[in-house]
C-alpha positions, -999 to +999 in steps of 0.1 A: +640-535-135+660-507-122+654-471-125+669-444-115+660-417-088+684-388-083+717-408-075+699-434-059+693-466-076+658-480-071+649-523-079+617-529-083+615-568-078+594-594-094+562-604-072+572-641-069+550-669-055+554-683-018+544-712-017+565-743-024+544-765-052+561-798-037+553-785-002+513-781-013+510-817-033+534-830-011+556-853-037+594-852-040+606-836-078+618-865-096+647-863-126+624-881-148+601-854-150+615-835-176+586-812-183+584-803-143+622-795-142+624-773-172+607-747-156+629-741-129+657-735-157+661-706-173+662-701-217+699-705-210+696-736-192+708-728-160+695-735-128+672-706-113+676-697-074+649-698-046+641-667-050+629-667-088+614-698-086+593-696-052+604-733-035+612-738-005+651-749+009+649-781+011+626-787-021+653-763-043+679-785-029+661-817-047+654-799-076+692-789-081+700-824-078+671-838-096+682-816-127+717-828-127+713-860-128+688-857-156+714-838-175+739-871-169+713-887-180+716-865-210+677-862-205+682-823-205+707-803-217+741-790-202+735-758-220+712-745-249 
C-alpha cells in the first residue's frame, strides 16, 4: 500500500513471516505436492519471491525448481 505524504512517497509493507516452514519440519518441498506448492504461487500463477513468501534461500531455490517441474509435469499450470 502506498500513500502519500507531502511529495514523499511512503510503503507500508506487509508483516511477512520469518521463519522458513521447511527449515522448522526440516523436509525438502517436493513437486508432487501440489497443494504445498500452490501457495507459494500467486492467483496468476507465478512464482512469488522470498520476500512474500517468508522461506529461506536455499529452501526458495527448491521451491522454484520444485514448481517447474511440476508444471512439466503439467501437474500445475503454466499460467491461469
Amino acid at each position: 500500500m502506498i500513500k502519500r505524504k507531502g511529495k514523499q512517497l511512503i510503503r507500508k509493507l506487509r508483516p511477512v513471516p520469518t521463519n522458513c516452514p521447511y527449515c522448522q519440519k526440516k523436509v525438502n518441498p517436493h513437486f508432487m505436492d501440489i497443494t504445498g506448492l500452490k501457495a507459494y504461487l500467486t492467483e496468476r500463477g507465478k512464482i512469488q519471491g522470498k520476500d512474500r513468501t517468508g522461506l529461506c534461500s536455499k529452501h526458495q531455490r527448491r521451491v522454484t525448481g520444485e514448481i517447474k517441474r511440476a508444471r512439466f509435469l503439467s501437474l500445475l499450470p503454466f499460467v491461469s
